[in-house]
C-alpha positions as CSV (number, residue, x, y, z in Angstrom):
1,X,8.1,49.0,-10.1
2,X,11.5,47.3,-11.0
3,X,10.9,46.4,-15.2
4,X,10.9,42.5,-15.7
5,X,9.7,40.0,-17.7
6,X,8.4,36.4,-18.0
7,X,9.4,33.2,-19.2
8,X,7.3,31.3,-20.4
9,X,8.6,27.6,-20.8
10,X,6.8,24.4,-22.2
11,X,5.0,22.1,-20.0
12,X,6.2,18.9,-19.7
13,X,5.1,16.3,-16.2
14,X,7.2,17.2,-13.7
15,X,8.8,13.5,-13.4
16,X,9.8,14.2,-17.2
17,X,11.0,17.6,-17.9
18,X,14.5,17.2,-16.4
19,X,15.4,14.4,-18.8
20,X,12.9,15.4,-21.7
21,X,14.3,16.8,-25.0
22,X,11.6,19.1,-25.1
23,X,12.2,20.8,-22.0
24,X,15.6,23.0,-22.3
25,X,14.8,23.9,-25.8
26,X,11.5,25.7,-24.4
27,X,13.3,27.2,-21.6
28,X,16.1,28.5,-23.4
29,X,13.4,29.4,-26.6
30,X,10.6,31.0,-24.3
31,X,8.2,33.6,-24.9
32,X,9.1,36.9,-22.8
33,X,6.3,38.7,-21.4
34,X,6.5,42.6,-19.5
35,X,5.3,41.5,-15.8
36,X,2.5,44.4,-16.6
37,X,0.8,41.6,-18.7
38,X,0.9,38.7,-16.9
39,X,-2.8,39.2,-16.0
40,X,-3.5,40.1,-19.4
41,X,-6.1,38.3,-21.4
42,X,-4.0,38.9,-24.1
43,X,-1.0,37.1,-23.0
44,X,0.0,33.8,-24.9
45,X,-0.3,32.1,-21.1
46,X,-1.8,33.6,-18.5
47,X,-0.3,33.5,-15.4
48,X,-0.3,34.6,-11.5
49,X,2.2,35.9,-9.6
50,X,3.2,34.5,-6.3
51,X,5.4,35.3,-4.0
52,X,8.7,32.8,-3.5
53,X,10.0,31.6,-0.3
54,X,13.6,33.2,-1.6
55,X,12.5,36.8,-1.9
56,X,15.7,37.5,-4.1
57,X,13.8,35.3,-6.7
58,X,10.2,36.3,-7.6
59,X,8.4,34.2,-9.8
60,X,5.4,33.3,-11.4
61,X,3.3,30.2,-11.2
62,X,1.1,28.5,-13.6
63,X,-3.0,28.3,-13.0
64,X,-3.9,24.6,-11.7
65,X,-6.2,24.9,-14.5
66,X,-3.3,24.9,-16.7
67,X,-1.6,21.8,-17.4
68,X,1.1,23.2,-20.2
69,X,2.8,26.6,-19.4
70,X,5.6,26.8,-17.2
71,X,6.8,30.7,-16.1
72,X,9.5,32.0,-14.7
73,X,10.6,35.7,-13.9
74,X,13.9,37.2,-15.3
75,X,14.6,40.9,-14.7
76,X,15.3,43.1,-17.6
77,X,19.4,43.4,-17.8
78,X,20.4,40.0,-16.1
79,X,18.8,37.5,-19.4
80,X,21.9,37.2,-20.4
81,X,22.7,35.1,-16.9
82,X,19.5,33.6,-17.0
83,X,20.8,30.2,-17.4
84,X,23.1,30.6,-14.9
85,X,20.2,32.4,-12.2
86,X,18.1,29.1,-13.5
87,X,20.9,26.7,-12.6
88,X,21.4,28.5,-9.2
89,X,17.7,27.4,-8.4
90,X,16.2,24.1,-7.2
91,X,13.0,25.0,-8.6
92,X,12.1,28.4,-10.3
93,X,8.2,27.9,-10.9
94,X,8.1,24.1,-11.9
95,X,11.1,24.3,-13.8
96,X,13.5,21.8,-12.7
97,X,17.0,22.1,-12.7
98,X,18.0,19.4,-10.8
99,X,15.4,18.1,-7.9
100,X,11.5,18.5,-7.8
101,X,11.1,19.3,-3.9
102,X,7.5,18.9,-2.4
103,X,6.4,21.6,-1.0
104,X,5.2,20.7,2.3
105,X,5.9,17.0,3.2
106,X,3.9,16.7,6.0
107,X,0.8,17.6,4.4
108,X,1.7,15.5,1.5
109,X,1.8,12.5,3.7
110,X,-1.2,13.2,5.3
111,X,-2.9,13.6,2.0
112,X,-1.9,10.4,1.2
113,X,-2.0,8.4,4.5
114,X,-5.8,9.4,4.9
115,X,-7.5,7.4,2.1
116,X,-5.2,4.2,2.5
117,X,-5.7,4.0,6.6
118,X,-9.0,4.4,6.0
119,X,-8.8,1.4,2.7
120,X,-6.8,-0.8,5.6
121,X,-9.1,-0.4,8.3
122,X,-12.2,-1.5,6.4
123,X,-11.5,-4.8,5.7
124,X,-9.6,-5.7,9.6
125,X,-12.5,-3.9,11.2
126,X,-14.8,-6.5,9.2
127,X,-13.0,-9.0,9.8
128,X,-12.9,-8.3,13.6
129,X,-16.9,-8.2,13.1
130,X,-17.1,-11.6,11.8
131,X,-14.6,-13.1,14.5
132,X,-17.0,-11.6,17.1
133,X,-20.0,-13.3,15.8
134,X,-18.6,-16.3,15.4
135,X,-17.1,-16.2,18.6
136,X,-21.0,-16.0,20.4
137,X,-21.2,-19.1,19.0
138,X,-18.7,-21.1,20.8
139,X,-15.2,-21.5,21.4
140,X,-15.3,-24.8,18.6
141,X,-16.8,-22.5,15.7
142,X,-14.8,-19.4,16.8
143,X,-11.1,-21.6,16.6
144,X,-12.2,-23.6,13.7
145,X,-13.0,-20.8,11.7
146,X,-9.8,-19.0,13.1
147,X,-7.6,-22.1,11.3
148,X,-9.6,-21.9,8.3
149,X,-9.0,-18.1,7.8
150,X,-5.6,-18.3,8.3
151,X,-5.1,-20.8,5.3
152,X,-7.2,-18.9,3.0
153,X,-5.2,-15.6,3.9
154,X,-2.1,-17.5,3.5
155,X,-2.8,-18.7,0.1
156,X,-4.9,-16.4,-1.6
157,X,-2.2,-13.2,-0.3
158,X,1.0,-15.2,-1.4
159,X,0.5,-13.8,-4.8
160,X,-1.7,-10.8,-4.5
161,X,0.4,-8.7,-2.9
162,X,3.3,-9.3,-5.4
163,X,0.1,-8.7,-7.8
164,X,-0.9,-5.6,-6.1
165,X,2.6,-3.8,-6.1
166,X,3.5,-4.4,-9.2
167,X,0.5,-3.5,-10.8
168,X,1.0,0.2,-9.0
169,X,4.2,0.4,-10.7
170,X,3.5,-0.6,-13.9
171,X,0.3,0.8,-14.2
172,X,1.4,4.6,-13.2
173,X,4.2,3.9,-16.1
174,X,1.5,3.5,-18.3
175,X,-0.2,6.6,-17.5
176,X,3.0,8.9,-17.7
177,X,3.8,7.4,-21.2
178,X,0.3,8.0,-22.5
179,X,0.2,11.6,-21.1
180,X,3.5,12.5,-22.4
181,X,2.3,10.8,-26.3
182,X,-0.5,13.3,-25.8
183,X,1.5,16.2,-24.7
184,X,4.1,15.5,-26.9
185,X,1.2,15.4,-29.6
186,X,-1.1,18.8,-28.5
187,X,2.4,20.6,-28.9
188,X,2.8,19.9,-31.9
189,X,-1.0,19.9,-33.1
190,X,-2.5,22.7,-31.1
191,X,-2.5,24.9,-28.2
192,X,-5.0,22.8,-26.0
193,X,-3.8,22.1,-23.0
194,X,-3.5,18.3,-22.0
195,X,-6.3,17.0,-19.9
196,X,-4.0,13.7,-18.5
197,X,-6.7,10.6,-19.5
198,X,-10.0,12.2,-20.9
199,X,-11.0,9.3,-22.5
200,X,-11.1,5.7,-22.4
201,X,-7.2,4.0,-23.1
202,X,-6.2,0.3,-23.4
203,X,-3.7,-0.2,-21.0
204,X,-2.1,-3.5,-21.7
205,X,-0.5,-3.7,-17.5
206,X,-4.5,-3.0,-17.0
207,X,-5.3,-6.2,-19.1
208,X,-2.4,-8.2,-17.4
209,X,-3.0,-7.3,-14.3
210,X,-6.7,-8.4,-14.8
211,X,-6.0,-11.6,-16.6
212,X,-3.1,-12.8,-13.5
213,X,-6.1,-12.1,-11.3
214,X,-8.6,-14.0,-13.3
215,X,-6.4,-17.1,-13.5
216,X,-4.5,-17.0,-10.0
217,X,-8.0,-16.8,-8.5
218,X,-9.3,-19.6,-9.8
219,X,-6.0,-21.6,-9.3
220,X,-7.0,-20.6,-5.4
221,X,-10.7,-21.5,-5.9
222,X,-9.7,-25.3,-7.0
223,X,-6.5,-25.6,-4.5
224,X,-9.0,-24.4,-1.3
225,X,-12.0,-26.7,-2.0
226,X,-10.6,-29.9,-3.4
227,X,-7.4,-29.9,-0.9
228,X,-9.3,-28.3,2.2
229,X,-8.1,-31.8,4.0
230,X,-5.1,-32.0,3.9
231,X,-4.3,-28.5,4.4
232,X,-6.3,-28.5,7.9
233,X,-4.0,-31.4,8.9
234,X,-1.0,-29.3,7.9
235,X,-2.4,-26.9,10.3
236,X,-2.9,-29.4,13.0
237,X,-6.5,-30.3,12.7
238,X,-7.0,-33.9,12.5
239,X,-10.4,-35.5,11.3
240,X,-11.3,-36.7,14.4
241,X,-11.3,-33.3,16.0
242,X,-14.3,-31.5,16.8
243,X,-13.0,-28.6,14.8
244,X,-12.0,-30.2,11.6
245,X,-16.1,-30.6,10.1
246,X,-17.2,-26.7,10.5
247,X,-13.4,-25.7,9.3
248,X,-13.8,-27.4,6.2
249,X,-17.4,-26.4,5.8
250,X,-16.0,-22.6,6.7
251,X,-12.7,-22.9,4.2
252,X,-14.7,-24.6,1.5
253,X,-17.1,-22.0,1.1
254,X,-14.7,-19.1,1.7
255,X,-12.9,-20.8,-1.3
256,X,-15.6,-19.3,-3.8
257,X,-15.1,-16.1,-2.8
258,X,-11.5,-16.6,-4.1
259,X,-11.7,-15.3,-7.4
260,X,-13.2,-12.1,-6.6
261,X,-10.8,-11.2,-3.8
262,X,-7.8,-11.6,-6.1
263,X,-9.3,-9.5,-8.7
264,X,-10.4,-7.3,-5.7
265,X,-6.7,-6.8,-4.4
266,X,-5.1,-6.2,-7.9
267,X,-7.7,-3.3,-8.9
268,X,-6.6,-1.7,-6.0
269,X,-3.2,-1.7,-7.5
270,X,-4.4,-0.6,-10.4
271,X,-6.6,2.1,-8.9
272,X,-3.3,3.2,-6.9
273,X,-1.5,3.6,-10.7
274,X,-3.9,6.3,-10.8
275,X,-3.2,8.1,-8.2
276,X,-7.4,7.3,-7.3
277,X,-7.3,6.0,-3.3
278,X,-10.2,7.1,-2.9
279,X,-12.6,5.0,-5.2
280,X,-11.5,1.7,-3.6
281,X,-12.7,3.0,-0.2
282,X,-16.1,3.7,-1.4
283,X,-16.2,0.3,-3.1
284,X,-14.8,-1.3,-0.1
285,X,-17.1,0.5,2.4
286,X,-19.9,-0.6,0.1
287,X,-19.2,-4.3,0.0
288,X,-17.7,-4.6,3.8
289,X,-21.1,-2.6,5.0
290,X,-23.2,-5.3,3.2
291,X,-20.7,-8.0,4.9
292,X,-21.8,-6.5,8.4
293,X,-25.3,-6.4,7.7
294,X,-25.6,-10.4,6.6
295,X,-23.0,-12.2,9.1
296,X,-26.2,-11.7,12.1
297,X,-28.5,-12.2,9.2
298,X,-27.3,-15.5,8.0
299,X,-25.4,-16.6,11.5
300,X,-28.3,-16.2,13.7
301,X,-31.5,-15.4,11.7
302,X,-31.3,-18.3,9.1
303,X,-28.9,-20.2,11.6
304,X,-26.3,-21.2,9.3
305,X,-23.4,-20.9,11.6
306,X,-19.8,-20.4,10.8
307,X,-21.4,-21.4,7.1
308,X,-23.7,-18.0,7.0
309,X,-20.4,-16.1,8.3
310,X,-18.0,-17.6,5.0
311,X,-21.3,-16.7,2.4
312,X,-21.5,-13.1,4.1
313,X,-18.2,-12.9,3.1
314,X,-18.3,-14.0,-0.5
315,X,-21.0,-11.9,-1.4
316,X,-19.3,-8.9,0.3
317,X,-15.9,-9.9,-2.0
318,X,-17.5,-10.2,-5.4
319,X,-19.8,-6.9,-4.4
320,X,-16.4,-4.8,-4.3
321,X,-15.0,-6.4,-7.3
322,X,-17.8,-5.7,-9.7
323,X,-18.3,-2.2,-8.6
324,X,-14.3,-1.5,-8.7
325,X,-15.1,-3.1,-12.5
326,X,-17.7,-1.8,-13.3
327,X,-15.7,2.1,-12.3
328,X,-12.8,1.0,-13.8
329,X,-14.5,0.5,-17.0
330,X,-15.5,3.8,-17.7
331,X,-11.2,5.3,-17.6
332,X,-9.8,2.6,-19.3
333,X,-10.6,-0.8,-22.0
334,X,-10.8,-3.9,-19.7
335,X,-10.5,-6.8,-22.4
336,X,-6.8,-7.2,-23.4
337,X,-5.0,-6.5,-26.7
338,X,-3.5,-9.7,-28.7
339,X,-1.8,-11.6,-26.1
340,X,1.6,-11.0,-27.6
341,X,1.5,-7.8,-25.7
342,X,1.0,-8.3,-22.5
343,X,3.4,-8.0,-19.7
344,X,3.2,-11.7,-18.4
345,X,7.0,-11.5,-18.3
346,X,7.3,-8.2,-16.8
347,X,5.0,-9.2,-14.0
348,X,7.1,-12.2,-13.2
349,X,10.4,-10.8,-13.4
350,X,9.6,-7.7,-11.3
351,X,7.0,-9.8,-8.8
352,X,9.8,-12.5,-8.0
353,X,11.4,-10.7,-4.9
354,X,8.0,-9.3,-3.5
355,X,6.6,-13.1,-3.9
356,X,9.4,-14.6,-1.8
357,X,9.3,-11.8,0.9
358,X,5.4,-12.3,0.8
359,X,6.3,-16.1,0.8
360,X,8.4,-15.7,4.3
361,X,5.8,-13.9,6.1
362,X,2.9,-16.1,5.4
363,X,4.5,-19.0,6.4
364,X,5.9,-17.7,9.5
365,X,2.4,-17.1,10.4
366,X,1.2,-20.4,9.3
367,X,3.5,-21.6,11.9
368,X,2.4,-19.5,14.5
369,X,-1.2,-20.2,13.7
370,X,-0.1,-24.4,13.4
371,X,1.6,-24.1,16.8
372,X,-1.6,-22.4,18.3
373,X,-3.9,-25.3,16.7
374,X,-2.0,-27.3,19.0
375,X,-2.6,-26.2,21.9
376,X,-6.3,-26.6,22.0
377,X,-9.5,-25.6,21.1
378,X,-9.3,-22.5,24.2
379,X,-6.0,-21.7,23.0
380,X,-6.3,-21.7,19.4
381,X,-9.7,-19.2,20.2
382,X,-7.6,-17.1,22.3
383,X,-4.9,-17.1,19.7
384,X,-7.2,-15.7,17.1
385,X,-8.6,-13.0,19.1
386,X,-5.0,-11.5,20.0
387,X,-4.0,-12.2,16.0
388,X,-7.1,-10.3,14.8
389,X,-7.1,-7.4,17.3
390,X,-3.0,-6.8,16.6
391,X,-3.2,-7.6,12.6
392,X,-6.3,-4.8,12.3
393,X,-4.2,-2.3,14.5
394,X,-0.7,-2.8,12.8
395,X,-2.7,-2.3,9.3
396,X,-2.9,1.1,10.3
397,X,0.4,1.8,10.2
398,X,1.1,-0.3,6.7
399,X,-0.9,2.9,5.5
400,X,1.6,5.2,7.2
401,X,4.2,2.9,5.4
402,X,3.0,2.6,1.9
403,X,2.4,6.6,2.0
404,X,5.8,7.1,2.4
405,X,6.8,4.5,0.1
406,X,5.0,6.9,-2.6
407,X,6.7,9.7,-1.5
408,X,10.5,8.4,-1.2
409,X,9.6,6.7,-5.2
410,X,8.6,10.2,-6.5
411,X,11.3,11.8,-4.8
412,X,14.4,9.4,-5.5
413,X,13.0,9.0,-9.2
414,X,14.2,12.7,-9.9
415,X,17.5,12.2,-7.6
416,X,16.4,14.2,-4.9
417,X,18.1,12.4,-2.1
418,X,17.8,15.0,0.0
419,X,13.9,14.7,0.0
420,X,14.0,11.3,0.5
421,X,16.3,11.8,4.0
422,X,13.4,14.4,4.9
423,X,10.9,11.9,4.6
424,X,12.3,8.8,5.8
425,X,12.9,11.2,9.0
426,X,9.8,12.4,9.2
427,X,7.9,8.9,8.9
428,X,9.8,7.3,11.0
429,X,9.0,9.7,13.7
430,X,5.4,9.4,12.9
431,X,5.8,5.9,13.4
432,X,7.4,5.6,16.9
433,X,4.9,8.2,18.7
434,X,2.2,5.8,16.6
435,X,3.1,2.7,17.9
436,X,3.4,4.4,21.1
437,X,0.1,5.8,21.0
438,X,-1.3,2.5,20.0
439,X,0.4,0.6,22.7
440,X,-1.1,2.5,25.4
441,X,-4.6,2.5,24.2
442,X,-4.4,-1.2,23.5
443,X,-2.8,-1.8,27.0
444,X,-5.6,0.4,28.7
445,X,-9.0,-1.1,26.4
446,X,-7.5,-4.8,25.3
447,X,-9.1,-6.6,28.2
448,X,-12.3,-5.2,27.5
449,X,-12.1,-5.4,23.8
450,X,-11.9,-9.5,24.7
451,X,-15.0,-9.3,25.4
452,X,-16.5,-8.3,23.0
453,X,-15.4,-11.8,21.3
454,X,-15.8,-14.4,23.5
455,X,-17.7,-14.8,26.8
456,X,-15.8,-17.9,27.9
457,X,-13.7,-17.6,30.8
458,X,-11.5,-19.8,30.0
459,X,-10.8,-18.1,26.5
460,X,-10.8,-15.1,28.4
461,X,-8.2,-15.6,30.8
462,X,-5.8,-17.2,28.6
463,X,-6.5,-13.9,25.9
464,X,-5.2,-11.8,29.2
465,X,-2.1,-13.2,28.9
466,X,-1.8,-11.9,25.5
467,X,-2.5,-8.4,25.9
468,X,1.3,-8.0,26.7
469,X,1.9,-9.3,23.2
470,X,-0.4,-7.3,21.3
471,X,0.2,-3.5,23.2
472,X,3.9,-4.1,23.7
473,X,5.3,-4.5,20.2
474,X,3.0,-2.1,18.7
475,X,5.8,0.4,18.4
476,X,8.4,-2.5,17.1
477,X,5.3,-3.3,14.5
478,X,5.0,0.3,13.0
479,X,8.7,0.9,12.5
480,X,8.9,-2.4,10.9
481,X,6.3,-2.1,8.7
482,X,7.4,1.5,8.1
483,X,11.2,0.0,7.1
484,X,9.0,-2.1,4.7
485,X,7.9,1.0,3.2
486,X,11.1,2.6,2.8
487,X,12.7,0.2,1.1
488,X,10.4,-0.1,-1.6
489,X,10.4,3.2,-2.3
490,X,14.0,3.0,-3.2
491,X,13.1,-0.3,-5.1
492,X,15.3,-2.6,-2.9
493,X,13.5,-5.5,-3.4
494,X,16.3,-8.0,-3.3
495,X,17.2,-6.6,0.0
496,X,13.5,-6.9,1.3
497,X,13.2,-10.6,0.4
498,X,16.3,-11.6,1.5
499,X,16.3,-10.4,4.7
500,X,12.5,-11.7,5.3
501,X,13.6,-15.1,4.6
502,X,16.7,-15.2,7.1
503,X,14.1,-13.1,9.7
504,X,11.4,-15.9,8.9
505,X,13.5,-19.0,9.2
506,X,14.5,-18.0,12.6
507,X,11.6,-16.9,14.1
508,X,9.6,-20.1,12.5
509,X,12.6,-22.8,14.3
510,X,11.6,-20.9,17.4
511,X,8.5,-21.5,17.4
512,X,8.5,-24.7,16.4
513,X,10.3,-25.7,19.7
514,X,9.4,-23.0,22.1
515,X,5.8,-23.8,22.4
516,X,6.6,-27.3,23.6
517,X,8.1,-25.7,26.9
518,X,6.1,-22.4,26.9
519,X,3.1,-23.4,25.7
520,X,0.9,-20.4,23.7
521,X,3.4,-17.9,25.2
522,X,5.9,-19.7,22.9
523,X,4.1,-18.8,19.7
524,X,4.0,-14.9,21.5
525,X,7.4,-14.8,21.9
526,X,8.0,-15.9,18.4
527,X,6.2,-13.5,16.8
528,X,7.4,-10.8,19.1
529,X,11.4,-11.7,17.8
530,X,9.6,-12.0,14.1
531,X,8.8,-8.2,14.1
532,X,11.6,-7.2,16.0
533,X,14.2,-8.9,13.8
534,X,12.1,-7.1,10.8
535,X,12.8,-3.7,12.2
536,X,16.4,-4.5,12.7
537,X,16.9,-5.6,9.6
538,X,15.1,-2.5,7.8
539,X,17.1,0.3,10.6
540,X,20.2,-1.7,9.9
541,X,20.1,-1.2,5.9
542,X,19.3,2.1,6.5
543,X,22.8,2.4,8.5
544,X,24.5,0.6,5.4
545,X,27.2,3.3,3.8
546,X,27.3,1.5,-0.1
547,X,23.9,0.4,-0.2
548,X,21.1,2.1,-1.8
549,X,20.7,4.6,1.4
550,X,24.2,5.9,1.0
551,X,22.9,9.6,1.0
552,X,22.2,9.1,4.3
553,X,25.2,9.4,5.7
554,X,26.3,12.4,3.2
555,X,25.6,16.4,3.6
556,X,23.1,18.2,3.0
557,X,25.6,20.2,0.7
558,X,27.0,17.6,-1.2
559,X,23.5,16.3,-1.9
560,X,22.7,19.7,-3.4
């Protein structure tokens, strides 16, 4: 056997040890072990050999177990150009000389797509629940609630999404500074290896996150009940309509459940900091599952109407929210510091673009939903079936969307452009032949699906019409959404709001004219050019040579 030896190099998180001061030193400085050791007990690290892709280079790999040692192989004769050999190398065991490739992108994606489909699905799916009891009720309860939801969705979302992403962000920042303190500090203190977060930290983008929940839900609470009005005349629904009595009783009630969905929505942000997608699932299974079990419960059994549907509801939200709490509590200190450092202004500056973006495409669906309302008590019913059934498909491929986003952040971060082009090529092709799968199974199943919502024929025929709208643009819905992703994964917010707005405003003046002429087909069409404009927009930036996507259009070998 040829005679080498190891390198043994100091562990620092891979997002950090290409820029870290403590990385080169311990690379350059490292312990050199015989390759007849590396097995040894008695070794300063223990390591395992494994077998690289580039047989020229063999190396060795730390334990998962291990979060500290990195190894490398050097044979005996050649340390002298073991710099050079290192510099040659993308990746020589986890030490970075340039780029951090992942391994095996598709599996990463899946990996990541699997919890957050399954996160979308669960509230959509309830939500498609609760339209389908209410619509057994009549086509009056089934479009008055419809109105009602959309204004709830359109306020309480305006700022938590902006709430939601940032938090990610800022929370993950958090993490990686704290790990590195206590790296930085078991180096210097002792040989235990780092264990990440063993113990309970104060966060202060935790505290701030949960404080802008607190008080933006109750902002919501007060604005839903005491303006319920005026807000279902916005949408069309005048107060001698036989709809505008159970809206209000529907909206009001909803309204309390406020509070707990904001704080709901930004946890998962927070949870997503931690790289945790799976403990929102379980509490959202938890408290959705509960949702399912009442709406009969209160709707039929205690005969409360679209009332028992809206309490269902709020007992579901605040359900998820406490246990989300309640887990939360035991990784990190939930009340804040001194106010003086939290990241009110942080939040703000970096939620701006995301709120206007968010602010485009909630009132482009206002619109559409206004424009419905106007139509009639059938046609608004018939409206809300097609929205719910296309807005719980489409979810399914935000998931697809903000997987990638994770990956294209993680990989631009460390200048890997070339990772980025694989992913952005790979999720985009994942996205067509989704939306195309999608299309035909909705195309197939949609008129029966109806059914299971209404049993009015009238509702029924007009929902028939719609099925064109809702299977057709599946594919333009998951590349747009994907394009979404993309972008803020390369943090082009300003680029993602701006374009939302100009996409917004013209789809909105459409539909504020076309239905006049059209009728409900009108508000289709709208929302049809809404999506497609989005995924122009998104392929067209891509296609942009300056902008942040200029690697695109470079080699492979320049990139390198």
């Amino acid at each position: 056997m040829e005679s080498s030896r190891v390198v043994v190099g100091g562990g620092l998180p891979l997002a950090n040890r290409r820029n870290s001061s403590f990385a080169k030193p311990k690379i350059q400085q490292g312990t050199f072990l015989p390759l007849s050791r590396i097995n040894d007990v008695s070794a300063p690290q223990k390591c395992s050999l494994h077998t690289n892709p580039n047989p020229m280079f063999p190396f060795v790999t730390r334990r998962k177990s291990q979060t500290n040692p990195d190894c490398g192989v050097v044979k005996l004769g050649e340390e002298d150009d073991s710099s050079s050999s290192l510099d040659k190398l993308p990746e020589v065991n986890g030490v970075h000389t340039g780029v951090a490739r992942p391994v095996d992108i598709k599996r990463e994606l899946v990996m990541l797509s699997l919890p957050a489909i399954a996160g979308q699905a669960i509230d959509p799916l309830t939500l498609l629940m609760e339209t389908a009891y209410i619509g057994r009720l009549g086509s009056v309860e089934l479009g008055s609630a419809g109105v009602s939801m959309a204004i709830f969705n359109t306020i309480s979302k305006l700022f938590n999404i902006p709430l939601l992403s940032v938090a990610t962000s800022f929370v993950a920042e958090d993490i990686a500074k704290i790990a590195a303190q206590d790296l930085a500090s078991e180096d210097s203190q002792s040989d235990i290896p780092s264990q990440g977060l063993p113990e309970r930290k104060q966060l202060s983008s935790v505290s701030t996150a949960l404080v802008l929940a607190i008080g933006i839900g109750i902002f919501e609470a007060l604005a839903l009940s005491l303006a319920s009005g005026p807000f279902l005349r916005l949408m069309g629904i005048q107060s001698m309509s036989e709809m505008f009595i159970p809206a209000r009783q529907f909206l009001v009630l909803r309204a309390l459940g406020a509070p707990a969905y904001v704080v709901s929505l930004a946890l998962q942000g927070i949870f997503r900091g931690f790289k945790d997608t799976k403990t929102p699932v379980y509490c959202l299974g938890i408290g959705n599952f509960l949702a399912v079990f009442l709406f009969p419960l209160f709707i039929y059994k205690f005969r409360m109407g679209v009332a028992g549907a809206a309490i269902s509801s709020v007992i579901s939200q605040y359900t998820v929210a406490i246990l989300m709490l309640i887990l939360l509590n035991k990784r990190v200190i939930l009340l804040p510091p001194k106010i003086g450092s939290l990241k009110f202004g942080d939040y703000l500056k970096s939620g701006g673009f995301v709120l206007g973006r968010t602010l485009s495409v909630l009132v482009t669906m206002t619109v559409a939903t206004s424009m419905a309302a106007r139509q009639g008590v059938f046609a608004m019913a018939a409206h809300q079936i097609c929205m719910q059934v296309w807005l719980a498909v489409s979810l399914l491929t935000d998931a697809l969307a903000s997987s990638g986003q994770a990956l294209i952040a993680s990989s631009a971060s460390k200048r890997d452009f070339e990772g980025v082009k694989e992913v952005t090529t790979f999720v985009l092709k994942i996205g067509v032949v989704t939306g195309i799968a999608l299309a035909i199974v909705l195309g197939m199943s949609f008129s029966s699906i109806a059914g299971l919502f209404s049993k009015d024929p009238e509702v029924l025929r007009i929902v028939r019409k719609g099925v064109l709208f809702v299977a057709a643009t599946q594919p333009i819905t998951a590349l747009a959404f994907i394009f979404d992703g993309l972008h803020y994964g390369m943090s082009d917010f300003p680029y993602a709001a701006c374009s939302m707005m100009v996409v917004g405003g013209i789809s909105s003046a459409f539909m504020l004219y076309a239905p006049a002429g059209l009728g409900l087909s009108g508000v289709w069409v709208g929302l049809s050019m809404f999506m497609g404009l989005r995924m122009v927009a998104g392929f067209s930036r891509l296609m942009w040579r300056k902008g942040p996507w200029w690697f695109m259009h470079t080699s492979d070998k320049r990139l390198a």
